[in-house]
N, C-alpha and C positions, 0 to 999 in steps of 0.2 A: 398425515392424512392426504391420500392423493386427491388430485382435482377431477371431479367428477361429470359437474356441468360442462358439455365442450365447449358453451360459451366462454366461461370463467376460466377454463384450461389452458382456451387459444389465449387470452389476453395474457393471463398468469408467465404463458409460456415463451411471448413476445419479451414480457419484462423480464423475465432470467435471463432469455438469448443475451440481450441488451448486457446485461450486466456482468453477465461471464465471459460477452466477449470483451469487454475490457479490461477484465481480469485476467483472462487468460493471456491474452496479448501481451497487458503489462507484465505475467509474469515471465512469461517466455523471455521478452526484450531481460528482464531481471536477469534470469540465469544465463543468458548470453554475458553481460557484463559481467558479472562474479566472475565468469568463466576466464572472461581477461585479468580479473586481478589476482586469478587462481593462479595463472601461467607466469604472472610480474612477480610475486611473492616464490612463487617454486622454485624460478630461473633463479633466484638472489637466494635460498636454500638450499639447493642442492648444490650451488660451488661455496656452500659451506658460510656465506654471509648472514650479517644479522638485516634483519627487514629498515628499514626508514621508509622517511617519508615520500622520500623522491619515488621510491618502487610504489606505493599505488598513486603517486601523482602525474607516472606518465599515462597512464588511460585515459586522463581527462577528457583529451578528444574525442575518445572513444565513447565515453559516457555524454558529452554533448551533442553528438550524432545521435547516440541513441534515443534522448528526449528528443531533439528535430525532429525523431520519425516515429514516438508513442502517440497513442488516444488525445487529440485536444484536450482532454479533460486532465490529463495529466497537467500538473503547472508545476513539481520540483522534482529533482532526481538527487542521488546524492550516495557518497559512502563514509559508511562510521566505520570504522578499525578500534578491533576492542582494548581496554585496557592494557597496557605493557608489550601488548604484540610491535608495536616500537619503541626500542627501552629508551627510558626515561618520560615517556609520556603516557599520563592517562588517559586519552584515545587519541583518535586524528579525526578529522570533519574532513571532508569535500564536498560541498551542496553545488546547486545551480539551479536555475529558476526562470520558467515562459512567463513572460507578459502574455497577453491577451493578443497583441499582433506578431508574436512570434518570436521577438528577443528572447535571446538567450543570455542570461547575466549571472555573477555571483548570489546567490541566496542572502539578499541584505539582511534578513533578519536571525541570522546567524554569525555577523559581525558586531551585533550589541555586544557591548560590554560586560553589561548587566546579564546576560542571557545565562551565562552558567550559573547563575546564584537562584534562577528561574526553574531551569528545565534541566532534568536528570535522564540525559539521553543512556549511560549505562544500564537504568533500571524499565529504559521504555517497555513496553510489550515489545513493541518491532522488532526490536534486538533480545530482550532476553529471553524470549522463547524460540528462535530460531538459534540460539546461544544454547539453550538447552537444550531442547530437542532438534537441531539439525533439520528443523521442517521450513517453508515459506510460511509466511501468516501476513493476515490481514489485520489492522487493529484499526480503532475508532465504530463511530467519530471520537473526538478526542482533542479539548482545547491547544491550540498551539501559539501565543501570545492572544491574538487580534480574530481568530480567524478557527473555525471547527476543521479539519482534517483525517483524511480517512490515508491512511499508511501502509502498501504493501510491500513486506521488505522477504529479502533471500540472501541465507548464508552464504559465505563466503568460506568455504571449506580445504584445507588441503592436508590426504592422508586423513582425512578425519578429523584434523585439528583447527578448531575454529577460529580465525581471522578477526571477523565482521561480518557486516550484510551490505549491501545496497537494496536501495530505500527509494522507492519512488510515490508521491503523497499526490491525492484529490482533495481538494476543498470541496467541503460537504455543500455548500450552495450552485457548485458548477457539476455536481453529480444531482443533484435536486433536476437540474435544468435538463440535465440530460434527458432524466428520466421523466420529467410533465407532460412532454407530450401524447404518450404509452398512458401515463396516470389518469391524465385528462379523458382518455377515449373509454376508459375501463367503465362500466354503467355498475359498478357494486364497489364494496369497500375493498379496498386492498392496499398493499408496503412491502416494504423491501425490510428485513430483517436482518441483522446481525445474528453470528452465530451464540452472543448471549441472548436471544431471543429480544432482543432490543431496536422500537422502531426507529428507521434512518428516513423514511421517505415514504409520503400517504397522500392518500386521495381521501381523508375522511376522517371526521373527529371520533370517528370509532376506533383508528388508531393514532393516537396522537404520539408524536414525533418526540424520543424519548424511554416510551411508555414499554415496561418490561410485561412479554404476552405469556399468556401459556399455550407454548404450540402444540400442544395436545387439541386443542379446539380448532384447530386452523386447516385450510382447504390449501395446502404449498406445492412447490417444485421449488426444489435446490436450485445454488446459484456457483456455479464452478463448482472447486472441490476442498471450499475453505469452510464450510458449515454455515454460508448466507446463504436466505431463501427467498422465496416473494409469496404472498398468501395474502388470501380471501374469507372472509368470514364468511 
């Protein structure tokens, strides 16, 4: 249902800008990177080699530039290489992770120990739907040890045949912040929706944060072109 009142529109439509333009940004930044690990994996297949680790370990700089220069709100970048795409190993990780003044460091919480007995990055959304269908996706929020995170990750494609993705993640408290201020000014209820129709962020216990809607009832404008929206009852 489109937005009617201009009141409710303008504000509606401040919060999608907001939020699409970090999507979109982030995914842009995304498909630039795949792009180089697209070129390090081809060069190492086309003189007829098999992939390691070393071929997507040299973009690294590439990839910590590239966070240096994403959305504040980004704080992890990172790339999975799927199953057997390097033989003998069940994927490969490369994380990397902003502090809040700007460091750039390893992703500590992907050197526990414990962490594979935890999390089954094979089976995440991030990767297995851009695994199967070959598209960018958005998933979350979505616990990740300590801490809620919202995940958008982009194939890694060559000839068709899929690699892995890079993955670059927001914590849902530093996307809250983003978006308060915009929430704060709005004079009626409103949130930011996932595309399961599931609130991520609200100004009002009419949608609590959580709470699966029916957006048949809702006053929205899309948010990029991942199936997030922002809406007004």
């Amino acid at each position: 249902m489109a937005a009617r009142n201009p009141g409710v529109s303008d504000a509606l439509a401040k919060l999608a800008r907001k939020t699409s333009q970090v999507f979109d940004d982030t995914f842009q930044q995304l498909d630039q990177l795949a792009s180089v690990y697209c070129q390090e994996a081809r060069s190492a297949l086309d003189k007829g080699l098999s992939l390691t680790a070393e071929n997507f370990a040299r973009a690294k700089s590439r990839m910590i530039r590239t966070l240096s220069s994403s959305d504040p709100v980004v704080s992890t970048m990172g790339i999975l290489v799927d199953s057997d795409v390097i033989k003998g190993l069940p994927y490969w990780l490369d994380c990397i992770e902003r502090d809040p003044d700007g460091a750039i460091h390893a992703a500590h919480n992907e050197s526990l120990p414990w962490r594979e007995s935890f999390y089954e990055y094979l089976t995440a959304d991030w990767m297995s739907v851009p695994r199967s269908e070959h598209v960018k996706y958005v998933a979350g929020p979505y616990v990740d040890l300590d801490r809620y995170l919202i995940s958008l990750s982009v194939p890694i494609l060559v000839d068709d045949a899929f690699l892995g993705v890079v993955v670059a993640d927001i914590r849902l408290d530093d996307f809250e912040r983003m978006l308060a201020p915009l929430l704060s000014k709005a004079n009626f209820d409103c949130a930011v929706l996932n595309a399961d129709n599931r609130v991520l962020v609200s100004n009002s216990a009419s949608f609590p944060v959580g709470e699966l809607v029916d957006s048949t009832k809702l006053t929205s404008i899309p948010c990029s072109d991942v199936g997030w929206y922002v809406a007004a009852i």
